[in-house]
KOLSEDREN-118117 format. One record per residue: residue in one letter; x negated, y, z of N, C-alpha, C, O in turn. Coordinates in steps of 0.001 Angstrom, whole numbers, plus 500000, padded with zeros to 6 digits. Last residue first. Layout:
BEGIN
AXYZXYZXYZXYZ ...
END
This chain:
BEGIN
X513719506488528306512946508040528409514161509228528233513867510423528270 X514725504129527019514607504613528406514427506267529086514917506871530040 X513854504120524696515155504555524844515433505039526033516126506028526272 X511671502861524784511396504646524909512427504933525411512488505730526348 X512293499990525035511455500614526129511573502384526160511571503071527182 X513488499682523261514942499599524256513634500505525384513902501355526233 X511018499726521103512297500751520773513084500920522228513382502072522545 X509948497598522507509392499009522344510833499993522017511416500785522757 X512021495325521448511759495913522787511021496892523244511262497241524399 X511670495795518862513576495795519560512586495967520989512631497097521475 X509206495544518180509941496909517768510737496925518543510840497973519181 X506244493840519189508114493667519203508789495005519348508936495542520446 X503156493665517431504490494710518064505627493896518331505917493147517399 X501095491009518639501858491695517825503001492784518598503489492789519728 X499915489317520703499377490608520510500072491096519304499301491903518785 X501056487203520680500186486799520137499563488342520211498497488427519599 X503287487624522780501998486309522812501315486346522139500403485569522423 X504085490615521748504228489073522087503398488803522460502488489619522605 X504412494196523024503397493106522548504419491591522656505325491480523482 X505044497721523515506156495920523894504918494960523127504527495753522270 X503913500410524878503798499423524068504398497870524084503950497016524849 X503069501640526870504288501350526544504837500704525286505996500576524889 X501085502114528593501572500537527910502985500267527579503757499332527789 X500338504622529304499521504123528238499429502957528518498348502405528727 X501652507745529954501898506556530359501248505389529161501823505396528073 X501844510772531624501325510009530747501675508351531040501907507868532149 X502535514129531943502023513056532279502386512182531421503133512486530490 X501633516530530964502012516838532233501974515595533007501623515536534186 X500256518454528346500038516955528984500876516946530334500391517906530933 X500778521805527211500266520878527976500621519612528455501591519732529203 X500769524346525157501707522984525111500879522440525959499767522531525440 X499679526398525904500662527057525650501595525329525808502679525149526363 X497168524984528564497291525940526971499032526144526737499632525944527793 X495858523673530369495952525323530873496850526037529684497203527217529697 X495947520308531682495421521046530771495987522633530601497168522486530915 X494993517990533472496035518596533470495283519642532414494054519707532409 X493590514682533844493472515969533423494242516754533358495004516023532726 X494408512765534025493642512704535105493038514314535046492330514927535846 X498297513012534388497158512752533919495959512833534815496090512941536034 X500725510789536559499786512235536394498267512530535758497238512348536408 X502743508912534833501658508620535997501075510226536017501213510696534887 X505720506568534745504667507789534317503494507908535379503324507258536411 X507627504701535078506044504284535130505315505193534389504460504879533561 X510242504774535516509481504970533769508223504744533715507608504587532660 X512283504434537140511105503274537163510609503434535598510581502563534729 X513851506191538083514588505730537332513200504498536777513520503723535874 X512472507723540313513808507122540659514172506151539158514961505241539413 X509954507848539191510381507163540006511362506507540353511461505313540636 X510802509966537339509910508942537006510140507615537656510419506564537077 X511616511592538719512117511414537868511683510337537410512587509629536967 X508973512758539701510092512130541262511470511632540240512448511265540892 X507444513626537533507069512132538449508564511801539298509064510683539418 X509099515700537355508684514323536185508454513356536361508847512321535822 X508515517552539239509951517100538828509642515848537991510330514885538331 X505994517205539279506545517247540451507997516530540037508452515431540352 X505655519137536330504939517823536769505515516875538572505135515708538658 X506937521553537382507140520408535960506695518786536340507291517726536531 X505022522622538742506703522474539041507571521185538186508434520335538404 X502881523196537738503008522079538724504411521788539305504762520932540117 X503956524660535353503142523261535376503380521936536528503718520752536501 X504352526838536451505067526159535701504863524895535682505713524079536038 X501921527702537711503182527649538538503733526567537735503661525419538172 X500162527824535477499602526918536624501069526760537462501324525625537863 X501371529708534239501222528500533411500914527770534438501546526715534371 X503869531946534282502442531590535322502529530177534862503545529501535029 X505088533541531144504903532588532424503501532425533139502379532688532706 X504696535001529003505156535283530055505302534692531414505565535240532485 X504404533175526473503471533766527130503597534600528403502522534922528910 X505895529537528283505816531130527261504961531954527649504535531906528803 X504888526467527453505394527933528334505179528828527612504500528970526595 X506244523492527230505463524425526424505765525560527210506906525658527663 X505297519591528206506052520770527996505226522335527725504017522489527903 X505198516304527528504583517399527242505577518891527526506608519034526869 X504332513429528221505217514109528709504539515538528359503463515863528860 X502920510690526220502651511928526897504053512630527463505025512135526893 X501933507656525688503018508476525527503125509466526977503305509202528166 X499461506136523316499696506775524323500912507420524082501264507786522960 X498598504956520797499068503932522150499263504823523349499233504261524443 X499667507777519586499642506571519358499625505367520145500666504711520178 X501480509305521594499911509873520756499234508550520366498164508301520922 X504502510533521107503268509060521144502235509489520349502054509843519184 X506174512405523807505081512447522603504428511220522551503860510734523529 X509233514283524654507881512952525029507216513263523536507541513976522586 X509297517434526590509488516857525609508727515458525792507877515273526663 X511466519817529054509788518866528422510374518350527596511593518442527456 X513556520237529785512774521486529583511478520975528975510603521690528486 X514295517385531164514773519067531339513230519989530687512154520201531246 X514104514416531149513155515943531158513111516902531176512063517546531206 X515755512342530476515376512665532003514266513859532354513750514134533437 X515390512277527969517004511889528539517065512541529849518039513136530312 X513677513764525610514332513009526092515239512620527122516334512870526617 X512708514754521902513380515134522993513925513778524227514552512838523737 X510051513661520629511154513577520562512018514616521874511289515083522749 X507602512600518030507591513455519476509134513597518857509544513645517697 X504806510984517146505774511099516823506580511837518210506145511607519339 X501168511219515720501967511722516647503591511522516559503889512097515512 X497775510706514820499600510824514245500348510455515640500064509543516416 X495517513232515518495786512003515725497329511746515214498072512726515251 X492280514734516333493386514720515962493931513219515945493252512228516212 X489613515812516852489879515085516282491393514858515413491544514830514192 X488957516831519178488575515662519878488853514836518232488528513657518088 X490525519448518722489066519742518492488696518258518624487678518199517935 X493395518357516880492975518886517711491520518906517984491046518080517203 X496210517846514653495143518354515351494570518581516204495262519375516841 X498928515405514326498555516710515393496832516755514996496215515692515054 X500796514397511487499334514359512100499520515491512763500068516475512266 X503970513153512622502966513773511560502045513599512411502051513050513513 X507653513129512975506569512519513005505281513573512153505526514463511338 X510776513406515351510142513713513758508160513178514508507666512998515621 X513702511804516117512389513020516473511829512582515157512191511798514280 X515781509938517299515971510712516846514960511654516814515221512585517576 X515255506250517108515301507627518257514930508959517112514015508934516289 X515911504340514907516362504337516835516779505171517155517943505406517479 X514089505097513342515703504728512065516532504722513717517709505082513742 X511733505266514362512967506880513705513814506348513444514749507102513176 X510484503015514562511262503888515566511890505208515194512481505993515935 X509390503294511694510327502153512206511164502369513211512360502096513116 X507718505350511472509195505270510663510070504269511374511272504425511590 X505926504536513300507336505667513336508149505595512470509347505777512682 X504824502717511672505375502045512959506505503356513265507710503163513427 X503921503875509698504967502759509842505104502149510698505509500988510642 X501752505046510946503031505943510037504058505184509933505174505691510055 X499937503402511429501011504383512531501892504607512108502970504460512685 X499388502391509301500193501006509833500960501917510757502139501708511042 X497785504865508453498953504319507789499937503457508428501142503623508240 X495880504488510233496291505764510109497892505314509373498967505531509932 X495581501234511623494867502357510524495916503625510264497048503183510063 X495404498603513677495907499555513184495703500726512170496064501371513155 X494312497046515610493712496953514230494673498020513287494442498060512078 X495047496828517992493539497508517815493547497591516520492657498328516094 X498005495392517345497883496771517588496102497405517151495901498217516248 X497475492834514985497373493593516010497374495180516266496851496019515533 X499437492952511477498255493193512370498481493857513816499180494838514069 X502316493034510750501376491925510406500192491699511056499789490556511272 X503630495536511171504173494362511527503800493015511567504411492074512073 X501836497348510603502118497058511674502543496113512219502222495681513327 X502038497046507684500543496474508341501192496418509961501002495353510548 X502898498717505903503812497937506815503024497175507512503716496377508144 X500978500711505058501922501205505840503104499802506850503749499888507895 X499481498704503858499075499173504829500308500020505194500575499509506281 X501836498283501806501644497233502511500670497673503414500794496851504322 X502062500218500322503303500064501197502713499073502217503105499079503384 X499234500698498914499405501645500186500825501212500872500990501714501984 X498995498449497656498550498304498615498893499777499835498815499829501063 X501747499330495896502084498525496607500832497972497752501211497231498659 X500154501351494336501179501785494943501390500717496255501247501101497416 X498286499980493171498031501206493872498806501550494781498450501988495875 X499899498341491385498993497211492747498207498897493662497645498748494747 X500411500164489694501967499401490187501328498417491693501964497976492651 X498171501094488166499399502333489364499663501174490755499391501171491955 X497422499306487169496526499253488080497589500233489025497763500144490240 X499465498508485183499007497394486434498358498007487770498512497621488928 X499120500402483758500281500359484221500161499801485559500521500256486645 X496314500330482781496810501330483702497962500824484328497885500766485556 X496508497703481650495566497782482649496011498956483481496130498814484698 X498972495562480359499188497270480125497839497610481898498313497703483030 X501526494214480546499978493893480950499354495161480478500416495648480090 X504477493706481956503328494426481178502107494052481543501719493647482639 X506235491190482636504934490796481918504508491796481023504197491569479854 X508302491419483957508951491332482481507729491120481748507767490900480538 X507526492088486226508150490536486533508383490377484501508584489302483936 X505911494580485801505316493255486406506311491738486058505872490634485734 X508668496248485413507615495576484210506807494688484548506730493765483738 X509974495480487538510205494822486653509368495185485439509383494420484475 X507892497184489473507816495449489504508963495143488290508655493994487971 X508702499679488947507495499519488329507415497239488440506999496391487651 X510870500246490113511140500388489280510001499102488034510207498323487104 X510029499679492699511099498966492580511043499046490790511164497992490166 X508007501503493841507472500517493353509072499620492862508710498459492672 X509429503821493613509349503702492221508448502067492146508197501471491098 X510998503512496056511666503229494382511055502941493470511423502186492571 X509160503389497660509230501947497493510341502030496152510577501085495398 X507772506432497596506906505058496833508306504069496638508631503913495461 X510547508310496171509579507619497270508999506660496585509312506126495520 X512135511109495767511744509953494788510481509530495499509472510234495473 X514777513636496595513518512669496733512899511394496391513431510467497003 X515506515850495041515770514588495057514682514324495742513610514838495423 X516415519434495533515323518766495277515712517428496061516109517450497226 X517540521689497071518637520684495730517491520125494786517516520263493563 X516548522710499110515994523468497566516748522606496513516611522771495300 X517780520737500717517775522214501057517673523080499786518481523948499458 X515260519000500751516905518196500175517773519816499827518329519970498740 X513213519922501440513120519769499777514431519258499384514809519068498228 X513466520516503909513556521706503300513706521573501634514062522415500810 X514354517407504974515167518372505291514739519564504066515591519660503183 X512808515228504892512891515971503741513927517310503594514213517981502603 X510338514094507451511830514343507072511838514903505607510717515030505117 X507503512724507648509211512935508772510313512737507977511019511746507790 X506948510790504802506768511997505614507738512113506708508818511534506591 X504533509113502516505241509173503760505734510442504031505067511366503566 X503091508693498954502870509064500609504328509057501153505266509001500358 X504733509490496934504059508164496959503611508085498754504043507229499526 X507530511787495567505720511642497225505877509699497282506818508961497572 X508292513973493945507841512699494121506957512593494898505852513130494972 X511500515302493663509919515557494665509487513986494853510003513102495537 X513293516644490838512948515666491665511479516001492764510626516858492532 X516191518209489486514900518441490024514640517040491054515471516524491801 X517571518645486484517096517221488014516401517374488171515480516997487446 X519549521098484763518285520581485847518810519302486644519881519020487182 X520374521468481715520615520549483097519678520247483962519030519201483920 X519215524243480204519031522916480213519468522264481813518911522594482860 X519686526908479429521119526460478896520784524776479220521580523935478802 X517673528578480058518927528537481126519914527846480173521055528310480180 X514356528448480241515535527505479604516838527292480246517182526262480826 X513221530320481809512984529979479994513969529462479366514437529789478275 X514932530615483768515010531673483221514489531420481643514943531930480619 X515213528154484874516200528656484996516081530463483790516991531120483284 X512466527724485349512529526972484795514325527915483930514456528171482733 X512013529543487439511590530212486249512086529239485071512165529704483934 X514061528521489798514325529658488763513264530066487603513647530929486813 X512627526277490142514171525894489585514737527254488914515504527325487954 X510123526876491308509939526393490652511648526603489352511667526944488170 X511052528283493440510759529236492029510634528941491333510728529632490319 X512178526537495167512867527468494402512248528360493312512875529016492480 X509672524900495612510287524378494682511440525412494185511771525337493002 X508384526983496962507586526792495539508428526332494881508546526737493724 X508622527896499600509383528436498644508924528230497377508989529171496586 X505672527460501166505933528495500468506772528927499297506449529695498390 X505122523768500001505260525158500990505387526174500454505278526172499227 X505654520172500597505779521160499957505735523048500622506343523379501641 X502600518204501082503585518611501102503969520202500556503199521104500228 X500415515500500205500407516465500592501920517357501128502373516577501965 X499974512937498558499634513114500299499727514397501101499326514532502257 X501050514011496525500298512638496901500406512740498409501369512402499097 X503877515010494509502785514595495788502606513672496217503324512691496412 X505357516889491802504221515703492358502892515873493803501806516419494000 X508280518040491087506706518426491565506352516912492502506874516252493400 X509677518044488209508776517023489029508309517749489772507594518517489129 X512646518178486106511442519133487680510914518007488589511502517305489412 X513979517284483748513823516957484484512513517320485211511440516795484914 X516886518996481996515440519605482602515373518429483488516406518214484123 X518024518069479038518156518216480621517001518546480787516112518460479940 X518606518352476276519468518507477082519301518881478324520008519725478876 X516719517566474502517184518956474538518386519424475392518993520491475301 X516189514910475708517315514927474469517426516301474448518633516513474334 X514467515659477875515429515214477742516544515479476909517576516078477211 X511955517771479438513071518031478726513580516750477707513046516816476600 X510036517703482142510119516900481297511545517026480208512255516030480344 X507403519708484235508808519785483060508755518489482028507804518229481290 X505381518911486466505771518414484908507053518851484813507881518200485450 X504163520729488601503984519887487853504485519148486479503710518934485547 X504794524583488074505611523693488122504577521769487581504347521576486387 X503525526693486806502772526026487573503903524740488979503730524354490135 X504566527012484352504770527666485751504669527162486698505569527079487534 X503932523683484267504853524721483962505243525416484693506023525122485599 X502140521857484432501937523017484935502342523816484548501681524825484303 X502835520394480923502774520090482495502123521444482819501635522151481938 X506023519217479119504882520064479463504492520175480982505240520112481958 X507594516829476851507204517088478417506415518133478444505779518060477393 X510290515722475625509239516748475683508681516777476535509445516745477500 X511668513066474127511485513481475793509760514218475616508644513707475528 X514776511956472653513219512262472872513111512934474143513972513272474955 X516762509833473589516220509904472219514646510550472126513638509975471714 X518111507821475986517055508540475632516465508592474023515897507683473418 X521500507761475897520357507031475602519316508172475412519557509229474829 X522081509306479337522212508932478019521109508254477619520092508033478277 X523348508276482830522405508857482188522698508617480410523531507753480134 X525409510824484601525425509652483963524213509698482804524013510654482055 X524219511870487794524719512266486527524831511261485371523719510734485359 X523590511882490275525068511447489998525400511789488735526565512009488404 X520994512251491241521472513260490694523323512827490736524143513584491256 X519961509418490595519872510236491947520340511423491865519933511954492898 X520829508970487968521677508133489250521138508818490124522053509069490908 X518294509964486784519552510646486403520639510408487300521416511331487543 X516279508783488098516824510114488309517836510871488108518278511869488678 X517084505671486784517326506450488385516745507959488336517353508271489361 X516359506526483766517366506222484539518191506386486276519222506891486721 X513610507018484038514253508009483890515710508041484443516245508892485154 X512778504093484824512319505719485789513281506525485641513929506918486611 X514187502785482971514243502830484051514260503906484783515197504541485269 X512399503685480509514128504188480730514846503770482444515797504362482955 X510425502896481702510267503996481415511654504860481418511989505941481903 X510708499878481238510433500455482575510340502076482256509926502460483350 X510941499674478371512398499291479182511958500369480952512648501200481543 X508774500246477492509484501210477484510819501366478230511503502330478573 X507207498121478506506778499011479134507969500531478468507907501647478983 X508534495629476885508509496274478018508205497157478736508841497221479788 X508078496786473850509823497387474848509672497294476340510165498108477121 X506181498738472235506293497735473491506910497712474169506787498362475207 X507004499378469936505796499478470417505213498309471424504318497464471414 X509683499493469601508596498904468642507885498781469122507593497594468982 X510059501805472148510941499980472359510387498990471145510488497784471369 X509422504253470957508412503373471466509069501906471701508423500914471363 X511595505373469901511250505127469236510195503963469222509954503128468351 X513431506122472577513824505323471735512570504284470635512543503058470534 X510919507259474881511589507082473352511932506390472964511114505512472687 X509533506498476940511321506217477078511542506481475731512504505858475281 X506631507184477065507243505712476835509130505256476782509717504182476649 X506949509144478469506477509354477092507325507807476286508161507585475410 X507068508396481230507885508888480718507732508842479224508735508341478717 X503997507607481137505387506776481490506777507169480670507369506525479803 X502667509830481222502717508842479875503948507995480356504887507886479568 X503966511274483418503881511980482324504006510933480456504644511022479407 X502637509797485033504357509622485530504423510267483816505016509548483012 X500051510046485076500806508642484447502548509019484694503464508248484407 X499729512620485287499437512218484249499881510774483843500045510364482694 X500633512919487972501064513668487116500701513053485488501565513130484614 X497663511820489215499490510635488961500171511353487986500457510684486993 X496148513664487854495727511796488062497490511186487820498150510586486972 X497121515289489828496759515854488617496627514386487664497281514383486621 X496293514896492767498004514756492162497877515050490474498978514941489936 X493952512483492876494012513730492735495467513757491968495821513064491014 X492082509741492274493077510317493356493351511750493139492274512257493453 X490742507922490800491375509101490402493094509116491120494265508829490871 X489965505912492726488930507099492523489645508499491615489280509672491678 X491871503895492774491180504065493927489844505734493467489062506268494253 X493036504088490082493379505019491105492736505333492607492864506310493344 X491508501837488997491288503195488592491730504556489491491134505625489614 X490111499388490645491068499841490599490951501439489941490202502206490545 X488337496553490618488415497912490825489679498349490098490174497763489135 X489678493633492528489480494446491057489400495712491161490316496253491782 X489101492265495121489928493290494917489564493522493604488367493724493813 X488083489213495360487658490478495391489066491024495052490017490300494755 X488111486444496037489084487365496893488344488687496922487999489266497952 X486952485148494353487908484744494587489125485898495474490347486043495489 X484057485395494050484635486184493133486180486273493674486743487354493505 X483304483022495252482448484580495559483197485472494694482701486598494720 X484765480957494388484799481560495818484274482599495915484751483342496774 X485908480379491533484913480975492230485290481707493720485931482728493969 X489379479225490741488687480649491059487354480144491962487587479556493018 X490977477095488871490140476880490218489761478766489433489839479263488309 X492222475213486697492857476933487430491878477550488257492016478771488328 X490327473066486144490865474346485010491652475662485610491683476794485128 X490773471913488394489198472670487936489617473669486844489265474845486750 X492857470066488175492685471366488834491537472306488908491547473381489507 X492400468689485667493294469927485171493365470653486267493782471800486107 X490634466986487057490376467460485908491739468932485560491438470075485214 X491712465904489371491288466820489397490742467844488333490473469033488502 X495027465139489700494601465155488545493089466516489220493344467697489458 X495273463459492902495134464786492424494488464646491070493402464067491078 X496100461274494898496085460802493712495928462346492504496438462274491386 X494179460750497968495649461526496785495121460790495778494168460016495692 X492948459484499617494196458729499898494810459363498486495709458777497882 X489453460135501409490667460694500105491790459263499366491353458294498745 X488596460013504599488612459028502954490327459812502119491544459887502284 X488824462942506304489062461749505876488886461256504606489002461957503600 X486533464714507997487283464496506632487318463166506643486410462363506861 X485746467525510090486476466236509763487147465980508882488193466580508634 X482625469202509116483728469266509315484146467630509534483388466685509315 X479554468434508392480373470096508941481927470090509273482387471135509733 X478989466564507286478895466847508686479405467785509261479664467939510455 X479900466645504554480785466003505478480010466430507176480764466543508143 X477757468658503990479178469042503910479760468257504995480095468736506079 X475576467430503653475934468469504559476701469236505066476676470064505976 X476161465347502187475687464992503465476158466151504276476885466072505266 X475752466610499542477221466258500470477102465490502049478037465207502798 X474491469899499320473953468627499127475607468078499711476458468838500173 X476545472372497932475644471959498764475388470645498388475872470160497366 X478187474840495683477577473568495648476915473308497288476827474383497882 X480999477422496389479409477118496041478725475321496554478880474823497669 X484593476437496208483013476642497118482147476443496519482109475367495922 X487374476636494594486326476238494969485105476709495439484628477611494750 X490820477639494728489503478333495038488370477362495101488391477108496306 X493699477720495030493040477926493480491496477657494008490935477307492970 X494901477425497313494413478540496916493544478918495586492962479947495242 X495095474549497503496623475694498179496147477135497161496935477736496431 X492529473323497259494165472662495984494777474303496288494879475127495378 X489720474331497601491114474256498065492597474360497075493298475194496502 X487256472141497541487886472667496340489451472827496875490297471941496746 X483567471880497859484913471817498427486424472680497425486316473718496772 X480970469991496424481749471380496108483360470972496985484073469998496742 X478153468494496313479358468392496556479916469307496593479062470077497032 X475333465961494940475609467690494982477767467818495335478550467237494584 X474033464119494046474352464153495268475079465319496003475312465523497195 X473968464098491173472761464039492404473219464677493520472765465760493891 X477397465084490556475905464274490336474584464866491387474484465860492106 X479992465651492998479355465662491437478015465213491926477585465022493064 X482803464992494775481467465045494636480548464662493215480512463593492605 X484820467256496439484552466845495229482911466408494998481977467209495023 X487121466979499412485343467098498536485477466558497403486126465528497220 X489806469045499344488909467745499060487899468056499026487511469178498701 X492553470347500756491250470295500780490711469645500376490843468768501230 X495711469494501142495037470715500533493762470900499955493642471473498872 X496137467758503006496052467360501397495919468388500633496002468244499413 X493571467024505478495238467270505240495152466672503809494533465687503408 X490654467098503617491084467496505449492625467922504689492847468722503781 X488956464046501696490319465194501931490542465585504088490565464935505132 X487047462709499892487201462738500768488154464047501136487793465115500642 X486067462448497079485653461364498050486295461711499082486270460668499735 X487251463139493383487156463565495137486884462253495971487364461166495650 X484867463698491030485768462778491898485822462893493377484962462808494253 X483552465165488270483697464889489663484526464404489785485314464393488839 X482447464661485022483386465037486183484021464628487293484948463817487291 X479234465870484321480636464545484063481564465393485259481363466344486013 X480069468667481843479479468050483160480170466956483541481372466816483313 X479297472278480588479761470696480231479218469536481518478097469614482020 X480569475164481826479749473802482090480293472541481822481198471894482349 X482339476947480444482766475915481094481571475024481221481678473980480578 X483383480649479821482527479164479625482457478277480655482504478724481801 X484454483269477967484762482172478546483804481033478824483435480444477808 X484261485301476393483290485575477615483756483935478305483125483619479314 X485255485595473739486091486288474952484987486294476636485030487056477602 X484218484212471183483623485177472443484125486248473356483656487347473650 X485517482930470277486237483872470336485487484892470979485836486035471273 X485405480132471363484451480182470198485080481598469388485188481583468161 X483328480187474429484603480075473328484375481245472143483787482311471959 X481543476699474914482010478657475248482481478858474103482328478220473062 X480710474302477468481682474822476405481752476152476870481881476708477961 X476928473963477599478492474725478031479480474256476997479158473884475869 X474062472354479280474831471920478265476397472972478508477004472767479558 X472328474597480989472879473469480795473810473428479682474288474460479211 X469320476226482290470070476234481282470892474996481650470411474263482513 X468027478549484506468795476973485011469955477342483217470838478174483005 X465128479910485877466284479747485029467166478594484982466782477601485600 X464736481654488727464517480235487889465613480359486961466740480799487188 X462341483835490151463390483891489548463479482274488576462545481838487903 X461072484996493191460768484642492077462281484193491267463313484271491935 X460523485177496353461175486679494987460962486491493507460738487400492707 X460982483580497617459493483548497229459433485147496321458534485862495877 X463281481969497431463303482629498410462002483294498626461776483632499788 X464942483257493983464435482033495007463950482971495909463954484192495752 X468294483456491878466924484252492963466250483162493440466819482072493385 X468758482657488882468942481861490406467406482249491303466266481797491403 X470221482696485970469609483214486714469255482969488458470149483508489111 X472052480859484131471774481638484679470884481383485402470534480233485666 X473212479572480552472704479561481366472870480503482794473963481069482755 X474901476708478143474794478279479209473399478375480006472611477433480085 X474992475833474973474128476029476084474545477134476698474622478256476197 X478029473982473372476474475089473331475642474642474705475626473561475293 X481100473387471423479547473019472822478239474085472065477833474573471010 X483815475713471809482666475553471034481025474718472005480246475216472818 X487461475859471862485942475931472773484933474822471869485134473684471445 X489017478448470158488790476821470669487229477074470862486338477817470449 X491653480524471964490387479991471203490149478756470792491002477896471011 X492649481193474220493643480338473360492561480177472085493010479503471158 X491840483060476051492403483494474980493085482537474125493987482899473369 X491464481330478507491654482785478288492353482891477560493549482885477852 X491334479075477976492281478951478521492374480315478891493332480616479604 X490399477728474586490153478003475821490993478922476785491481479805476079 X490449474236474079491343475483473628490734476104475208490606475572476311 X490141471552474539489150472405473748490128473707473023490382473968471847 X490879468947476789491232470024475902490201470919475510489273471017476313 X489825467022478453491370466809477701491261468015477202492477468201477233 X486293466295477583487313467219478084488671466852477513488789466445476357 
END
């Protein structure tokens, strides 16, 4: 080996014996010992001692066969760190087109980065994938914060630098200039307020924390007056943290409540990533956070069929920054579904609606009306509207009796490329139409 340091921990690697375990197809079990380097730190590290392969053969210059003893061959993608489970090499080269290997690839030091293919593209469990519950985040925004003491920057400045961060932009979402953080009290379910965080004895900073949920019943004003009544001499910043999505923030901007969104705080949280916390919780929030932005931006990456509750949500957001209407989940007995609904150009008295690949013409009667009159009056006008201006509505196949009804429908309004992806600019010029 060029080296005997092991490349976990920085150990030095010790020869021994490994072994494992190897099902057979009989339900019997073989052992398979061989000569290892394992480190001599017992970090868990080990390296089959073994001559070392030589590539015979390359597809492009990404790919090689590597072929080791008795005849045994392993594919090994340079681009992706990743090598393949063993086969015979006969069986390899038949499987594909490969040319006589032309590189000149140190393969010895690329075996040292290489990832296991069966291991290669797992996900790492994740702690937040199961401690989901606003009580869960409340508790890291809580240690986070903890981490702005002056005193902790001994401890571990990066994870305290990101802490004065956090705190920092609240104080900038506020317009208030922030100070050095000396201490930082926190109590949680204050008055049943999520976290009071008190600031040099100076400021009140008002969390209420959401996950996926929203705010109701006049909570954040009571929240700002009881806070207002224990401690009326402390600077409130009240903040509403939602990691989740939503229409609008109209009633929490209203209550002189900030709004503090996933992609800030993933903004905040990647310079401890780029400054190298390693910190397992920290990590696990900061890749929590950023798989839910990235199914929300999924639209732009995956076919329409492949869509997920989230990629919707970001596809309306995307058409809200256009057309002026609000978004959410509708209910209904079939299920329910995310919905974005607007007022539009040529409807007098109706409304449009995307019931995801569908866009409805919907209008609402009062309980005073002949709902069947109304209806078919509506529907009459919509289509001959339809027509003249070429919106390609159509008359459901169902007409429906209830207070909000379907009147008509249109299910491709959807803009696609060549490849089956969204084109936003021409979906967007398509509703505009409406």
């Amino acid at each position: 080996m060029g080296s005997l340091v092991c490349p976990e921990c920085g150990a030095e690697l010790m020869e021994d014996v490994g072994e494992c375990l190897i099902d057979t197809n009989d339900g019997g079990v073989i052992m398979d010992a061989f000569p290892a380097y394992i480190c001599g730190n017992h970090c868990g590290f080990l390296l089959r001692e073994e001559a070392l392969p030589r590539a015979i053969a390359q597809q492009d210059k990404d790919r090689l066969l590597l072929l080791y003893p008795n005849m045994q061959g392993r594919i090994l993608d340079v681009h992706d760190s990743v090598i393949w489970p063993p086969m015979h090499v006969d069986a390899l080269l038949g499987r594909g087109y490969w040319e006589d290997y032309i590189g000149n690839h140190d393969v010895e030091e690329l075996l040292k980065q290489v990832r296991d293919s069966r291991s290669a593209f797992l996900e790492p469990p994740n702690i937040f994938q199961f401690a989901t519950s606003e009580l869960s985040q409340d508790a890291f925004l809580c240690w986070l914060m903890s981490w702005g003491e002056e005193a902790y920057s001994d401890v571990d400045r990066s994870i305290h630098e990101v802490a004065v961060a956090f705190l920092e932009e609240i104080f900038f979402l506020h317009n208030t200039p922030a100070p050095r953080i000396e201490t930082v009290h926190i109590e949680r379910q204050f008055k049943s307020l999520d976290i009071l965080a008190v600031i040099n004895g100076t400021y009140a900073i008002l969390i209420e924390d959401k996950t996926f949920t929203k705010n109701h019943s006049n909570q954040l004003e009571r929240y700002k007056e009881a806070v207002s009544e224990e401690f009326p001499e402390l600077i409130q910043l009240p903040i509403y943290y939602k990691i989740a999505d939503q229409s609008n923030y109209r009633s929490i901007e209203s209550a002189d409540y900030v709004p503090f969104k996933r992609q800030q705080m993933l903004a905040v949280l990647k310079k401890g990533i780029d400054d190298g916390v390693q910190n397992a919780i920290f990590q696990d929030y900061y890749h929590h956070l950023q798989q839910l932005e990235d199914r929300v931006n999924a639209f732009r990456t995956e076919p329409v069929e492949k869509w997920d509750d989230f990629a919707w949500q970001g596809f309306y957001q995307e058409i809200q920054k256009e057309i002026d209407g609000d978004w959410g989940y509708v209910s209904n007995r079939s299920g329910g579904f995310w919905g974005f609904w607007w007022s539009g150009e040529h409807l007098d008295k109706c409304y449009l609606q995307l019931e995801q690949d569908r866009l409805c013409v919907k209008i609402r009667v009062e309980e005073d009306e002949n709902k069947r009159e109304v209806r078919e009056v509506a529907v009459k006008r919509i289509l001959s509207n339809s027509k003249k201006h070429g919106l390609q509505l159509q008359r459901p196949t169902r007409l429906g009796n209830g207070k909000t009804m379907t009147i008509a429908e249109r299910k491709d309004y959807l803009r696609l490329d060549e490849d089956g992806f969204i084109d936003i600019e021409r979906t967007v010029a398509e509703l505009k139409r409406y």
